[in-house]
C-alpha positions in Angstrom: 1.9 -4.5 74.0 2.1 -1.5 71.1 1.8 -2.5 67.6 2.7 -0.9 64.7 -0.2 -2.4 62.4 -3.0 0.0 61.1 -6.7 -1.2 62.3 -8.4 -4.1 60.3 -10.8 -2.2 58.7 -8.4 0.6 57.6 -6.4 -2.0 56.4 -9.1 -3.5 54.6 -10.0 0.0 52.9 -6.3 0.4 51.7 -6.5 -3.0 49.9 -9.7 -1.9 48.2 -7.9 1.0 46.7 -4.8 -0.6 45.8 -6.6 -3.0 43.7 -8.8 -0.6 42.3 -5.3 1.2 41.4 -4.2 -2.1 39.8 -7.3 -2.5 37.8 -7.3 0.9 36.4 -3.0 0.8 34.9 -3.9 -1.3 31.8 -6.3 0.8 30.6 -3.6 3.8 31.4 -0.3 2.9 30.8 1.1 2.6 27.3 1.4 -1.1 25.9 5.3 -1.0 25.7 5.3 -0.3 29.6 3.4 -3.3 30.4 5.7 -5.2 27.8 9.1 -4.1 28.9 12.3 -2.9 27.1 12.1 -2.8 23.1 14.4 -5.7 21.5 17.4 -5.3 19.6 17.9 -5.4 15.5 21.2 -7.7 15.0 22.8 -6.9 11.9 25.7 -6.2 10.1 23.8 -3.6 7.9 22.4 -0.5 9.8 20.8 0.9 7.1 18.5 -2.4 6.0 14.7 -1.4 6.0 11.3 -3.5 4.7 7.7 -1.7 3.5 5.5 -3.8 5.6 2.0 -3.0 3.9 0.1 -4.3 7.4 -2.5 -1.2 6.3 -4.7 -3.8 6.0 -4.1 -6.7 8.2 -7.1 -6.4 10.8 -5.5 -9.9 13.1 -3.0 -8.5 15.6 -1.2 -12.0 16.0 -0.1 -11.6 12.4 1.1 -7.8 12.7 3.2 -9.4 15.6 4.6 -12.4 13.8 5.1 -9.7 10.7 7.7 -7.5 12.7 9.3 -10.0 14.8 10.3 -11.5 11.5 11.5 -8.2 9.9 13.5 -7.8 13.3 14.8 -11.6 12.7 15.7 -10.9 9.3 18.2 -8.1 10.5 16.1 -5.1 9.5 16.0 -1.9 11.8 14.0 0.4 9.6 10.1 -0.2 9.0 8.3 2.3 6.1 4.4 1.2 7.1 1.4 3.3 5.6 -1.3 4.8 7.6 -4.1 5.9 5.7 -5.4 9.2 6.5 -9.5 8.1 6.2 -8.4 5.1 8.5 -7.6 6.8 11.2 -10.5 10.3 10.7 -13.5 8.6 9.5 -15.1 12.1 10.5 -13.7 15.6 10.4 -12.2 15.9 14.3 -12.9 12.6 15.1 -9.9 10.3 15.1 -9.1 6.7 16.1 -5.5 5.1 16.1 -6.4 2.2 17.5 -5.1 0.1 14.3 -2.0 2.6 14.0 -1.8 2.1 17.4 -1.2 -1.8 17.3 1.2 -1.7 14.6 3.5 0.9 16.0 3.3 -0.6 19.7 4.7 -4.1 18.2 7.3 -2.3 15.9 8.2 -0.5 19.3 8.3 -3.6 21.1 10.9 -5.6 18.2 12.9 -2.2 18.1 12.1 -1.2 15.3 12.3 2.4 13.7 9.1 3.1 11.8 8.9 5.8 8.7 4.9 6.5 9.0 3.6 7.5 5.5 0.2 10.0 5.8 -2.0 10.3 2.9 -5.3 9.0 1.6 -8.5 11.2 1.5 -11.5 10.4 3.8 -14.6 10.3 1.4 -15.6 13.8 3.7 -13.2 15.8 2.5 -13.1 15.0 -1.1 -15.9 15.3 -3.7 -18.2 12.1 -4.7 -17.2 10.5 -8.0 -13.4 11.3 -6.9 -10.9 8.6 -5.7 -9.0 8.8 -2.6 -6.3 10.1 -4.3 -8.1 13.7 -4.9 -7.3 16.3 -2.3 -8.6 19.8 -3.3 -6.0 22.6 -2.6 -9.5 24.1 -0.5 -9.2 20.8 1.7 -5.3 21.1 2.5 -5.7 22.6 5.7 -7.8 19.2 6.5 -4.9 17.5 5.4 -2.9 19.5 8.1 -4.8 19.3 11.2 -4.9 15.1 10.6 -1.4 15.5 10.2 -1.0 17.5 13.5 -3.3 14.8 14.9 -1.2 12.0 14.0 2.2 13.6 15.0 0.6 14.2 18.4 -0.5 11.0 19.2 3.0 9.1 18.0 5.5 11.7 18.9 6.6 9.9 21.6 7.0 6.3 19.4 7.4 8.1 15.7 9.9 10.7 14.2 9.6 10.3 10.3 7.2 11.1 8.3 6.2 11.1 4.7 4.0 13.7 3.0 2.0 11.8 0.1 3.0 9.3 -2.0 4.1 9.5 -5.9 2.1 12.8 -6.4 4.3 13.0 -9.6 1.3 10.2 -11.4 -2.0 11.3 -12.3 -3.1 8.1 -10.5 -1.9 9.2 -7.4 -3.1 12.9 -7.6 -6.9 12.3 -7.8 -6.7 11.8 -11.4 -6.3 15.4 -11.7 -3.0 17.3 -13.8 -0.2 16.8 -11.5 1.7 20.1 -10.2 4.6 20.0 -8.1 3.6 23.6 -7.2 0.2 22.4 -5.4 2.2 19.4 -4.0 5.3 22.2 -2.7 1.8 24.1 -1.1 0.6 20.7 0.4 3.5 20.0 2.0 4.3 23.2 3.5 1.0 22.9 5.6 2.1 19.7 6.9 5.4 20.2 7.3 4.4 23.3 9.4 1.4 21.4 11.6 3.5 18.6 12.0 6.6 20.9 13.5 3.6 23.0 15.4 2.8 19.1 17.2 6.8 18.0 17.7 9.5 19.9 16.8 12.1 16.6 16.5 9.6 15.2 13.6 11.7 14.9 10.6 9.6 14.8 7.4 10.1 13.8 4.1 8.9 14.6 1.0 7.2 11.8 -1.0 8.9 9.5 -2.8 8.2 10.2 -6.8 7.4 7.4 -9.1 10.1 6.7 -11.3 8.7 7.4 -14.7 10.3 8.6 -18.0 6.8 10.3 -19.1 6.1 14.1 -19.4 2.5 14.8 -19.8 0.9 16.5 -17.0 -2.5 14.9 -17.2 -1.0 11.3 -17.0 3.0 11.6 -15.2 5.6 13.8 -14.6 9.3 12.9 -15.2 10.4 12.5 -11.2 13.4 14.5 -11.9 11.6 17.4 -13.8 9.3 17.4 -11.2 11.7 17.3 -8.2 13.4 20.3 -10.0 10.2 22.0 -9.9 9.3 21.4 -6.7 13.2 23.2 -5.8 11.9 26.2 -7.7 8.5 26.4 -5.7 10.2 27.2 -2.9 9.8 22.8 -1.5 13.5 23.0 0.5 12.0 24.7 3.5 9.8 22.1 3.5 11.4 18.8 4.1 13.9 17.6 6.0 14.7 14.7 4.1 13.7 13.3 0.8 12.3 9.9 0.3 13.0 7.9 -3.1 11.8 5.3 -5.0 14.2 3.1 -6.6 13.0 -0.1 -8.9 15.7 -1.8 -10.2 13.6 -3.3 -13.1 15.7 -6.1 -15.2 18.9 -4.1 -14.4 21.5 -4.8 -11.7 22.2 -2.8 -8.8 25.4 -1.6 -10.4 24.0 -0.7 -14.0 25.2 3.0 -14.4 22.5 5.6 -13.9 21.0 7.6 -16.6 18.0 10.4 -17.4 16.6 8.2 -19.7 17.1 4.9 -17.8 15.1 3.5 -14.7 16.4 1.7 -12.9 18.4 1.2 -8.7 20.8 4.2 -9.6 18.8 6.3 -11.0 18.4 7.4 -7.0 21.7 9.4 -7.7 20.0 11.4 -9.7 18.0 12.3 -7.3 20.7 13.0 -5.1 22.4 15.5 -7.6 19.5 17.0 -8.1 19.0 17.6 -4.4 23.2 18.6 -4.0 22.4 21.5 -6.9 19.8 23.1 -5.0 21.5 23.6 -1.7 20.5 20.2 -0.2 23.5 18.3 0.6 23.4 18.6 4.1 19.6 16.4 3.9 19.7 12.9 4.0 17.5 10.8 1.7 15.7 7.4 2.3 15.0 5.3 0.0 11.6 4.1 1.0 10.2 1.8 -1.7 12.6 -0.4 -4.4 13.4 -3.8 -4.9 13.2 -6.2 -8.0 10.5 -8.7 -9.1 11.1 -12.6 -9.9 7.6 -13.3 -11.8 8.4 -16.0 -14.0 6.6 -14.1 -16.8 6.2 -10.3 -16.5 8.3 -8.4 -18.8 10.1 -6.5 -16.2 10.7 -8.9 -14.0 14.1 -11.2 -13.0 14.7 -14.9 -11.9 14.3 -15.6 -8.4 18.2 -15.9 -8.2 19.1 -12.6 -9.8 16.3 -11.1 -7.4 18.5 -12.4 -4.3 21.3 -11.1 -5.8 20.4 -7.7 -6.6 19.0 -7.4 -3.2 21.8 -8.4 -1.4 23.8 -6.1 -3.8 21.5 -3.2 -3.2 21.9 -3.4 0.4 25.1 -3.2 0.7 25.8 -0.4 -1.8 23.5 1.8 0.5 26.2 0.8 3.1 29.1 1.0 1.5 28.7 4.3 -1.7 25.9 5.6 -0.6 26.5 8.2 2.4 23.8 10.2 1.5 21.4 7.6 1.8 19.9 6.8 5.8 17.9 3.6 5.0 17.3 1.1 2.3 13.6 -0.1 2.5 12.5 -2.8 0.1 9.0 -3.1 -1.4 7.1 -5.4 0.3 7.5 -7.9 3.2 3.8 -9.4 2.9 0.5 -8.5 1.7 -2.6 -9.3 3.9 -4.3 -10.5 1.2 -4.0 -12.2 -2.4 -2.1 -9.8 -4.9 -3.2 -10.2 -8.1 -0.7 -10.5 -11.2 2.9 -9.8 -10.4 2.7 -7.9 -6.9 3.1 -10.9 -5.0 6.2 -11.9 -6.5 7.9 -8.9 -4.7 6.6 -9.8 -1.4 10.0 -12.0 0.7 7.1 -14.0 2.6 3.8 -16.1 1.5 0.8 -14.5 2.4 1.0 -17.3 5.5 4.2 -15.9 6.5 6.2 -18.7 5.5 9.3 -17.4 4.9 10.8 -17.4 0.8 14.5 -18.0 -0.1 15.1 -14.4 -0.5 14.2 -14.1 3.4 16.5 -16.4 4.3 19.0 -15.2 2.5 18.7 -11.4 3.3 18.6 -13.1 6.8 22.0 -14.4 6.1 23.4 -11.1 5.0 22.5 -9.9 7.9 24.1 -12.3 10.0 27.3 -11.6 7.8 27.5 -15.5 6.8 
């Protein structure tokens, strides 16, 4: 009688490989493969976002629980930070494995993630200098990690931000801030990243909002903004991001050069509309208000709520201009000292706070 069946010991060859296939796909396939379709972000708010902070959070169950509660809440937009010596302890030498676990999850609770690149590796910046100090020399350092980076996430992330607050002495290496050498910073990344995806929309960095105007300490954000328009910074970005504190003022408190506070963002925007950017779209990715039961600039838990709610949905409804509202912070990894924590929306354990559940209930539209 004729059979169809291979011989026993072909057969027994073909299993061999086929579990050696099986063994090898982990290791080969992308996470979000293996984990299936991305979830969906209900909410009644597209434009609701959340600055995670997970830069620091080294236990992967957290970073889960983290986004799956940002996607609960009714937040579609993520701003996390991915420090640049994190990720190239060594010049050429990269690992993502920690960037890698945050965006995989954030994939996975559908989620659209706003990477932030800065932070100097102690190679490429002198001893005695903080991590803040980048030497013009070094720039093109700065531009291959960023080339790196975009590489490596293309597939996962789209925005990027160049820096952060490079308008604060702080956040400049200590050294005399310059919008010119932050307009020539961000021209090499903005071109390396492009040269690794041509879809990667960049920002520019979000400028602490500051009333000061001495070089070696701050630079008025909308001096400097101006500044960095005059430099030549437009064919550099493709969308600005903003920082927007409310302080002890409402949402709603009428925006002014001498005032800081939510609306001072339209300011911002102006500036932006007078220089030929009107067409760009601007994210707001750090704001919010504090409910510290003693700091001087802080509100009461209530008002916090509030404002928040408030905020949100004037992003929705006046702002056009504006792609995504995301608040400062969801959670820290670690005890804040002073008044950070109190503009965290849940406990270091992840217990969720009132202004959670609330937000949550915007979202919901209850």
């Amino acid at each position: 009688m004729r059979t169809n069946r291979l011989p026993r010991s072909v057969r027994l060859i073909g299993l061999v490989w086929l579990l050696a296939l099986f063994a090898l796909l982990p290791g080969e396939l992308p996470r979000r493969f293996r984990a299936g379709l991305p979830l969906v972000v209900t909410t009644i708010n597209p434009k609701m976002g959340m600055h995670t902070r997970l830069t620091d959070e080294v236990e992967e169950k957290k970073i889960a629980r983290t986004l799956q509660m940002v996607r609960e809440m009714g937040a579609p937009w993520l701003v996390e930070y991915f420090p640049w010596a994190y990720s190239e302890p060594a010049k050429g030498h990269y690992n993502f494995a920690h960037a890698e676990m945050v965006i995989e999850h954030a994939y996975a609770q559908g989620l659209t993630v706003i990477a932030r690149l800065d932070y100097v590796p102690d190679w490429a910046r002198p001893k005695e200098t903080t991590s803040r100090y980048l030497d013009p020399s070094r720039y093109t350092d700065f531009g291959d990690f960023v080339y790196a980076f975009v590489s490596h996430f293309k597939d996962r992330v789209r925005y990027y931000v160049i820096w952060n607050e490079p308008n604060i002495a702080a956040e400049w290496g200590f050294r005399p801030v310059s919008p010119e050498e932050y307009t020539a910073l961000l021209g090499i990344a903005y071109s390396r990243a492009k040269e690794a995806d041509p879809e990667a929309i960049i920002l520019a960095a979000g400028l602490a909002p500051t009333l000061e105007q001495s070089p070696a300490t701050a630079m008025n954000d909308l001096v400097y903004l101006q500044r960095m328009y005059d430099a030549g910074a437009a064919a550099y970005f493709d969308a600005l991001a903003i920082h927007a504190y409310g302080g002890r003022f409402p949402p709603d408190d009428a925006p002014a050069p001498d005032r800081l506070n939510f609306a001072r963002a339209t300011l911002i925007r102006e500036i932006m509309v007078r220089n030929g950017d009107a067409a760009k779209p601007a994210f707001i990715t750090e704001a919010g208000w504090n409910d510290h039961p003693h700091w001087t600039r802080a509100v009461r838990p209530a008002q916090r709520i509030t404002y928040t709610l408030r905020a949100y949905q004037k992003a929705l409804e006046e702002w056009p201009w504006c792609q995504a509202l995301a608040l400062w912070a969801f959670r820290y990894p670690r005890p804040a000292a002073g008044y950070q924590s109190y503009y965290t929306f849940v406990q270091q354990d992840l217990t969720p706070k009132p202004i959670y559940l609330e937000v949550q209930r915007y979202a919901r539209g209850e």
